[in-house]
C-alpha positions in Angstrom: 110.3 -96.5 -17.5 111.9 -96.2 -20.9 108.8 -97.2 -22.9 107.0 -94.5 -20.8 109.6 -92.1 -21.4 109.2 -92.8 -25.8 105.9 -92.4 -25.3 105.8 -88.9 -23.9 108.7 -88.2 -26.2 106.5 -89.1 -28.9 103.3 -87.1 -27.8 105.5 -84.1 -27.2 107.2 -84.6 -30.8 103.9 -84.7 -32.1 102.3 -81.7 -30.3 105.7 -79.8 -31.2 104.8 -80.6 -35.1 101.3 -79.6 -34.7 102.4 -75.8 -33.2 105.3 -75.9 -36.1 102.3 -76.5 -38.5 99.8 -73.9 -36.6 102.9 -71.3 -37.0 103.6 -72.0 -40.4 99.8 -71.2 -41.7 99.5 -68.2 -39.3 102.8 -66.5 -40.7 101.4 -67.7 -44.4 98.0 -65.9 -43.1 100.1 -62.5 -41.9 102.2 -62.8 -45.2 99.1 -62.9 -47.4 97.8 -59.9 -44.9 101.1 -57.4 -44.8 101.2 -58.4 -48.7 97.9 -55.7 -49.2 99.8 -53.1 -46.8 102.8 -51.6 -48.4 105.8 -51.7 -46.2 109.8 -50.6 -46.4 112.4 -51.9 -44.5 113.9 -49.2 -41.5 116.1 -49.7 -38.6 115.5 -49.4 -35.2 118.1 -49.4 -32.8 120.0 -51.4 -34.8 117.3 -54.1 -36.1 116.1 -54.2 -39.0 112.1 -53.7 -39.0 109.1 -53.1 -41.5 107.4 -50.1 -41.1 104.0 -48.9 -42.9 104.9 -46.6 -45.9 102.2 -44.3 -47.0 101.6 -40.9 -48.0 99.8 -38.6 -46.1 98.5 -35.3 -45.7 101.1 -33.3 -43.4 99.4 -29.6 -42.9 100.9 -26.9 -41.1 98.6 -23.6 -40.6 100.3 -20.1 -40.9 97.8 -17.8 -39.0 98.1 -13.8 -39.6 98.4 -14.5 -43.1 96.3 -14.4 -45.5 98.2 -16.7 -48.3 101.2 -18.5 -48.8 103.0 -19.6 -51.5 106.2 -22.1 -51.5 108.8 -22.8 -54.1 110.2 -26.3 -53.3 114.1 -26.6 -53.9 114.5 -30.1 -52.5 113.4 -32.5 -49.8 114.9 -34.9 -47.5 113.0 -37.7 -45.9 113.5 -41.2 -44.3 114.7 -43.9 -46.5 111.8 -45.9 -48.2 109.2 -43.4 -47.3 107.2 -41.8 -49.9 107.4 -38.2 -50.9 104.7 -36.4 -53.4 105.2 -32.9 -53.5 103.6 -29.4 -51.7 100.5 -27.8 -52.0 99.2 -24.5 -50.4 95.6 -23.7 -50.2 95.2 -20.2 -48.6 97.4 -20.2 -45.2 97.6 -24.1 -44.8 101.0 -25.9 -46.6 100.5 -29.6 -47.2 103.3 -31.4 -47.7 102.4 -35.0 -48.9 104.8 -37.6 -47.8 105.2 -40.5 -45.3 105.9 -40.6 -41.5 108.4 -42.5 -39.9 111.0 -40.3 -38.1 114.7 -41.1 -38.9 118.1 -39.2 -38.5 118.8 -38.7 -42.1 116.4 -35.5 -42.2 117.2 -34.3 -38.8 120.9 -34.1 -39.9 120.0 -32.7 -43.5 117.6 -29.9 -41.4 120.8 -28.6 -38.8 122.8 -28.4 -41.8 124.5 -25.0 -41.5 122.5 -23.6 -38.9 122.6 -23.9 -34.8 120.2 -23.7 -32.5 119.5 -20.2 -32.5 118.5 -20.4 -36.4 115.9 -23.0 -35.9 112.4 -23.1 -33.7 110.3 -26.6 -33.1 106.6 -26.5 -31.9 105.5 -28.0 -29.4 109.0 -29.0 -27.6 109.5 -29.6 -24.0 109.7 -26.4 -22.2 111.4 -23.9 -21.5 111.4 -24.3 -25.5 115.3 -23.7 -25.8 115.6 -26.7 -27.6 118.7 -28.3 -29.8 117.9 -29.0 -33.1 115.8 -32.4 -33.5 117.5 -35.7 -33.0 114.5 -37.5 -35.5 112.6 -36.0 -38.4 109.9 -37.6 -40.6 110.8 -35.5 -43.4 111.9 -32.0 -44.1 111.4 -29.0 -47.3 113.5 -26.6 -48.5 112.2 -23.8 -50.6 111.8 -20.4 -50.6 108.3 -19.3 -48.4 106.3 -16.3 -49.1 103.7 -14.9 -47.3 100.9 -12.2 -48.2 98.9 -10.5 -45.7 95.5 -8.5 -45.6 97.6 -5.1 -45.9 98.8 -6.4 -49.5 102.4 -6.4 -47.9 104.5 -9.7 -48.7 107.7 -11.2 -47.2 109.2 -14.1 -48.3 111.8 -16.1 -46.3 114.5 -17.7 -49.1 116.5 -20.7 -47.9 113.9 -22.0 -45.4 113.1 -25.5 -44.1 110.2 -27.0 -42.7 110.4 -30.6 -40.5 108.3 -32.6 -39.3 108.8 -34.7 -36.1 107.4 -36.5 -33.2 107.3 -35.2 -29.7 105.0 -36.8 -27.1 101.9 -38.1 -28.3 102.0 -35.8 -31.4 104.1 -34.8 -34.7 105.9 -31.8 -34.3 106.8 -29.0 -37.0 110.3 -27.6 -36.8 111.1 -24.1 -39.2 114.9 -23.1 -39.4 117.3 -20.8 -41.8 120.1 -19.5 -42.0 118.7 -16.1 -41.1 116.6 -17.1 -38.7 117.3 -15.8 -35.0 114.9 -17.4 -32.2 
């Protein structure tokens, strides 16, 4: 009984080295893999996790105007995430940055303002919402918007987020003067 015992001890030793060695060259092969895939560190309900960090092409459309121009004043987005800047091409702002939604910019977005200053798209209904728990990232700049009569109005102070809701991101616009 005892030699019988060693000897499945041994076989399951051996087959316990042999998964050790099958998990060692699979991590080496992920390592080697997530090594051409930039990543930042992010927490998650308390754990630390990788996330993907790349920049990309956020565009919101402003229909009824013609063009838009923005003046950035400064940004606020989720740690290790990239940011590279705003562009406007006719009614369309692009703001080129990473995704991955954090509380950081939420908090810097309600700063100084309620509810009642602030909108967000596509928000469960009856669209009262409270200001967003998790933001990618968020602008602040002053927005100014020309229409086909010529006329212009430009909103000073503003800030533009982008969240998640659902299956989809979400765009959030809030200021000071702002009255939903």
């Amino acid at each position: 009984v005892t030699f019988r015992f060693l000897e499945r001890t041994v076989a399951e030793g051996r087959r316990l080295l042999r998964y050790r060695a099958i998990m060692v060259r699979t991590l080496a092969i992920c390592a080697l893999v997530a090594s051409s895939v930039p990543l930042a560190c992010a927490r998650l309900n308390g754990a630390l996790q990788q996330v993907e960090v790349s920049v990309r092409d956020n565009k919101v459309d402003f229909d009824g105007v013609d063009t838009l121009s923005f003046d950035l004043d400064h940004y606020s987005i989720s740690d290790g995430q990239p940011f590279d800047g705003v562009s406007v091409s006719g009614n369309t702002l692009d703001i080129r940055a990473g995704r991955h939604g954090s509380s950081g910019p939420a908090a810097d977005f309600g700063a100084g303002i309620t509810q009642v200053n602030a909108m967000g798209l596509k928000t469960a209904w009856p669209h009262l919402t409270l200001l967003p728990n998790d933001l990618n990232f968020v602008v602040f700049g002053n927005l100014t918007f020309t229409f086909s009569s010529g006329e212009t109005a430009t909103c000073d102070g503003i800030r533009l987020g982008q969240g998640h809701h659902g299956f989809d991101n979400n765009w959030w616009i809030g200021d000071k003067q702002c009255l939903t």
